[in-house]
C-alpha positions as CSV (number, residue, x, y, z in Angstrom):
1,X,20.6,61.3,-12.9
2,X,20.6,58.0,-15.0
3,X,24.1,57.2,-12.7
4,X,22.8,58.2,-9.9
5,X,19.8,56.0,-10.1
6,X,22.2,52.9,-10.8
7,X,24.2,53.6,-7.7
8,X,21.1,54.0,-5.4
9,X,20.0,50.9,-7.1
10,X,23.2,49.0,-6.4
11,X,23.0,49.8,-2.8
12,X,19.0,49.1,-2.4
13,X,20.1,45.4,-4.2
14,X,23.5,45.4,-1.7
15,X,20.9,46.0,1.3
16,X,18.5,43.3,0.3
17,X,21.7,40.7,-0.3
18,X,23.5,41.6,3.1
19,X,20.1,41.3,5.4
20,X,19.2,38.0,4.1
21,X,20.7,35.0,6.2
22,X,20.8,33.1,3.0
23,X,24.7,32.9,1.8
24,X,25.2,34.4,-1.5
25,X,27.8,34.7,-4.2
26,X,28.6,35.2,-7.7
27,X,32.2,34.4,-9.0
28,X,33.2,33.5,-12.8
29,X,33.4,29.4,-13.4
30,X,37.1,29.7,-13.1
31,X,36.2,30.0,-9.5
32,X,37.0,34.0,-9.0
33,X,34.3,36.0,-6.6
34,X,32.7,38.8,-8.1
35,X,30.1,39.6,-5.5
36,X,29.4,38.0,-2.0
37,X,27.5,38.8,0.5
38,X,28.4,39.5,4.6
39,X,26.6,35.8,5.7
40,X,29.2,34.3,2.9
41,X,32.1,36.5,4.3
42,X,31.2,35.0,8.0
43,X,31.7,31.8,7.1
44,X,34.4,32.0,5.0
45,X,36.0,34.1,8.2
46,X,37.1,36.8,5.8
47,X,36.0,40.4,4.8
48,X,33.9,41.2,2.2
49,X,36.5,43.5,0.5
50,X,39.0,40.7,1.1
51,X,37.1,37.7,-0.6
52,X,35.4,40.0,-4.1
53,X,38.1,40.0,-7.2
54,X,39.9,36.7,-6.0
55,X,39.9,33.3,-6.9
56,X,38.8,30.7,-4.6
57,X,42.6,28.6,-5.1
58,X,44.0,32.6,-3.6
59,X,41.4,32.1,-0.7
60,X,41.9,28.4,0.1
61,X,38.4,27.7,-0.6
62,X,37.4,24.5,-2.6
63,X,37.3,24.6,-6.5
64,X,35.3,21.3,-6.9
65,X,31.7,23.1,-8.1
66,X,32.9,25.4,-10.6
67,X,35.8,23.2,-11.9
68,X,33.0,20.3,-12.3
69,X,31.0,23.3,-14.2
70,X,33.7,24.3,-16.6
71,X,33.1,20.6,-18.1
72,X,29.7,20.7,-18.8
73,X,28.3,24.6,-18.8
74,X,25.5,23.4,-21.7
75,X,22.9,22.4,-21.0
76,X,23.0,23.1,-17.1
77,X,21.0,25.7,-15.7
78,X,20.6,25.0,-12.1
79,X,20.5,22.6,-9.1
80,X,21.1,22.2,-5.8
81,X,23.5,20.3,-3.3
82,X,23.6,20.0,0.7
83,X,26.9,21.2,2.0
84,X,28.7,21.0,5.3
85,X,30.4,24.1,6.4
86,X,32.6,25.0,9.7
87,X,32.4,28.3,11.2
88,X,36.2,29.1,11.0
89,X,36.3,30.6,14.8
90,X,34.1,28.5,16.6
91,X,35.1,25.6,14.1
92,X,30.6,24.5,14.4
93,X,29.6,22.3,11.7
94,X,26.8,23.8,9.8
95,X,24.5,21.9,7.3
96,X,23.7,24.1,3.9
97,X,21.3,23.2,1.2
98,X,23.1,25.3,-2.0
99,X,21.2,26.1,-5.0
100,X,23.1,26.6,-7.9
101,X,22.3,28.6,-11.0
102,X,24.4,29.3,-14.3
103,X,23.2,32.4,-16.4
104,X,25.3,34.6,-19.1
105,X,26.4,38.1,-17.7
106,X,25.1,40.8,-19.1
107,X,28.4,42.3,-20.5
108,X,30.9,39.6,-21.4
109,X,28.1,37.1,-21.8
110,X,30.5,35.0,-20.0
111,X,28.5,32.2,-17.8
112,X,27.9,33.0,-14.3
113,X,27.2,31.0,-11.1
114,X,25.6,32.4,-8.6
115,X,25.1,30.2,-5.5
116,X,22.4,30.9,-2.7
117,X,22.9,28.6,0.9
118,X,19.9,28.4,3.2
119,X,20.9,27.0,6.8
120,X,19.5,23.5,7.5
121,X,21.3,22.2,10.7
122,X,18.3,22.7,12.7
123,X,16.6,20.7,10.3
124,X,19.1,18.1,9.9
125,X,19.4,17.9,13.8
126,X,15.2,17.5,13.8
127,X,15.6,14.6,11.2
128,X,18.4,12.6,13.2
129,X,16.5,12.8,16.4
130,X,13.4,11.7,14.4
131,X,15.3,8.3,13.0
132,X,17.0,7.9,16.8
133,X,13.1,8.2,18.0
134,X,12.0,5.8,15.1
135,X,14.8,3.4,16.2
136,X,13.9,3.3,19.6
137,X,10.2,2.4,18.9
138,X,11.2,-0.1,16.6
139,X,13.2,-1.3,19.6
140,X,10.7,-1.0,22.2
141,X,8.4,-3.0,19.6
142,X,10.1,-5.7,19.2
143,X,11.0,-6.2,23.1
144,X,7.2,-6.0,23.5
145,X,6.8,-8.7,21.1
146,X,9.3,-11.0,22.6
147,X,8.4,-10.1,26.1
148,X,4.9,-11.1,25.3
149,X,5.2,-14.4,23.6
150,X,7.7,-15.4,26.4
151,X,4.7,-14.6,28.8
152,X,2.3,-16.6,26.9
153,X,4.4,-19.5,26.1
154,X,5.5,-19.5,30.0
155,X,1.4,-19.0,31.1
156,X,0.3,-21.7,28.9
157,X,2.8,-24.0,30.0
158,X,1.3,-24.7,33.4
159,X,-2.1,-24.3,31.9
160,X,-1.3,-27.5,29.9
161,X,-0.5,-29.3,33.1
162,X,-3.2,-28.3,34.5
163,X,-5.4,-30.0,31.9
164,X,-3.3,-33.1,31.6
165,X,-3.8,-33.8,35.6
166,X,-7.4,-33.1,34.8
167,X,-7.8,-35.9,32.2
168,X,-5.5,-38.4,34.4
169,X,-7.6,-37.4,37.7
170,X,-11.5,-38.4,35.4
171,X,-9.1,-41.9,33.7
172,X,-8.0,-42.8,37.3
173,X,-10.9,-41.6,39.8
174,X,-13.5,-41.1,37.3
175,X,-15.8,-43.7,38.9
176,X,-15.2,-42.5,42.3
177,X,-16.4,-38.5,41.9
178,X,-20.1,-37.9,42.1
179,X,-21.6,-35.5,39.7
180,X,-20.6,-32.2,41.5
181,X,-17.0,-33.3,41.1
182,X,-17.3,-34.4,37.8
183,X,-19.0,-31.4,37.1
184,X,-16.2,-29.4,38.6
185,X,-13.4,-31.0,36.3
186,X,-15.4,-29.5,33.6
187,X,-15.6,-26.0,34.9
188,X,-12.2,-25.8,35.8
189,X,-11.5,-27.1,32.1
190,X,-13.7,-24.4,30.6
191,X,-11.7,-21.8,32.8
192,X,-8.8,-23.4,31.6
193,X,-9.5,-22.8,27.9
194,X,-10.9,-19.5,28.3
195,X,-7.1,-18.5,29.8
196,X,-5.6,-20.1,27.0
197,X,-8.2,-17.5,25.0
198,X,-6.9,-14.5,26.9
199,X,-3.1,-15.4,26.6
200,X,-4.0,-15.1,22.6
201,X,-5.8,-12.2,23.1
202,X,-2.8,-10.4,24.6
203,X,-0.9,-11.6,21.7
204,X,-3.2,-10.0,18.9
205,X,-3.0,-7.5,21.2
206,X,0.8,-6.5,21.5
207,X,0.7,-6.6,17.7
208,X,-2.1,-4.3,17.1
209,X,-1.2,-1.1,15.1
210,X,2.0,-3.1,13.4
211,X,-0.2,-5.3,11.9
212,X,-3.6,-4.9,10.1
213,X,-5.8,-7.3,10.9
214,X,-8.6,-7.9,9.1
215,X,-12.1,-6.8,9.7
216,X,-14.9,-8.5,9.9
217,X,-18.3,-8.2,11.2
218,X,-18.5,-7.8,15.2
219,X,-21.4,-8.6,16.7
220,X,-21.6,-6.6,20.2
221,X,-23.9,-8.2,22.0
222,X,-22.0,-11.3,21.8
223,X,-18.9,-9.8,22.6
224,X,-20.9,-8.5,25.7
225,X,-22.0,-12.5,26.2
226,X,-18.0,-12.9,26.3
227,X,-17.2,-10.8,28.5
228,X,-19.9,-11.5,30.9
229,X,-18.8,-15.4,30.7
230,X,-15.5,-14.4,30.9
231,X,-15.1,-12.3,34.6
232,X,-17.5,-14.8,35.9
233,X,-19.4,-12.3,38.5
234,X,-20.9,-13.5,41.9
235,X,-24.0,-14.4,42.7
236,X,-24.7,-11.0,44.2
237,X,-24.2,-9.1,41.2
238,X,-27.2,-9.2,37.5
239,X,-25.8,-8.8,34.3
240,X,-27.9,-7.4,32.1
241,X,-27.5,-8.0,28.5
242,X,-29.5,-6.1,25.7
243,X,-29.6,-8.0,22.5
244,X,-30.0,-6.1,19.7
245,X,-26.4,-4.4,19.6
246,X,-25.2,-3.0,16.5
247,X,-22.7,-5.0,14.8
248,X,-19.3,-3.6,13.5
249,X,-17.3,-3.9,10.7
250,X,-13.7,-4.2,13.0
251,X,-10.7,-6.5,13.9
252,X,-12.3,-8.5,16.4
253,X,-9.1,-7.9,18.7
């Protein structure tokens, strides 16, 4: 009964090894397969049978881990490496993340290495599209910060101009414009500035969330005063303005 309980053990622990998707196998550190399981056989594009009691140099199969091993069996007890496989009939690359771990066998009390592979291409694929994705908005970034300090630099340009006929129409007709006029040049001057104010804005504002700006207090009901000043309304159209607004610890932008 004692035998029989060992071989229905052996098959419950051959069930549990061949229905896992994990690649699995134990071999000597000379490199020669004692036990593997069907997942390992896939891969390897042989059969079970055909792959337990040889050597890995027999099956064609690199000796690199185990011959590494051999070298330095102290002291080492376990780790784990990422390995590329291809399926030998569809030739697919796979990606494998191996954990290896050394322990004396029970009989011999020869070391062991037993070597479990758990499938990351999915994973590996989610990764590279996640650094193309993280390339392309550090792209798209910095076009957006070029594009917009072309577009200021080309909006204040005729913005300067604008001021600099200004000043030469008050030095060389100054005398001549009666205070509507004069009173004019100043408004159009104020609206000049306050665009120079907006094409900074929408700089600050291209760079939010790539750079931290820092906070101070915001008082709202000026910012209200702002805008208010800022979209100029018509005649036909009260502005409001409460003025006791909370003010905020924010960037300002």
């Amino acid at each position: 009964s004692t035998e029989l309980a060992e071989r229905e053990q052996k098959l419950f622990l051959r069930s549990i090894i061949d229905n896992t998707p994990n690649l699995i196998s134990l071999k000597s550190l000379d490199g020669k397969f004692e036990l593997v399981n069907d997942a390992f056989a896939e891969i390897v594009g042989r059969s079970r049978q055909e792959i337990e009691g040889l050597y890995e140099e027999k099956l064609q199969l690199p000796q690199s881990i185990s011959k590494a091993l051999t070298e330095n069996v102290e002291g080492t007890e376990n780790y784990t490496v990422e390995e590329i496989r291809n399926h030998p009939k569809t030739n697919a690359t796979s990606f494998f993340q191996t954990s290896h771990t050394i322990f004396k066998g029970l009989l011999t009390g020869d070391p062991k290495l037993l070597s479990v592979s758990t499938d990351i291409s999915e994973r590996k694929k989610a990764d590279e599209s996640q650094r193309k994705l993280m390339t392309q908005l550090e792209d798209v970034n910095k076009e957006l910060s070029q594009f917009a300090y072309i577009v200021s630099h080309d909006l204040k340009a005729p913005l300067r101009a604008i001021i600099s006929l200004s000043e030469w129409l008050v030095t060389d007709y100054g005398e001549a414009l009666d205070e509507t006029g004069q009173h004019m040049i100043i408004e159009m001057n104020q609206r000049v500035q306050r665009m120079f104010a907006l094409i900074e804005g929408i700089l600050r504002y291209s760079k939010l969330g790539r750079e931290n700006e820092v906070k101070t207090p915001v008082n709202l009901t000026n910012v209200a005063k702002e805008v208010d000043d800022r979209i100029s309304p018509t005649a036909i159209i009260n502005i409001h303005i409460q003025q006791d607004l909370p003010t905020l610890i924010a960037e300002e932008t």
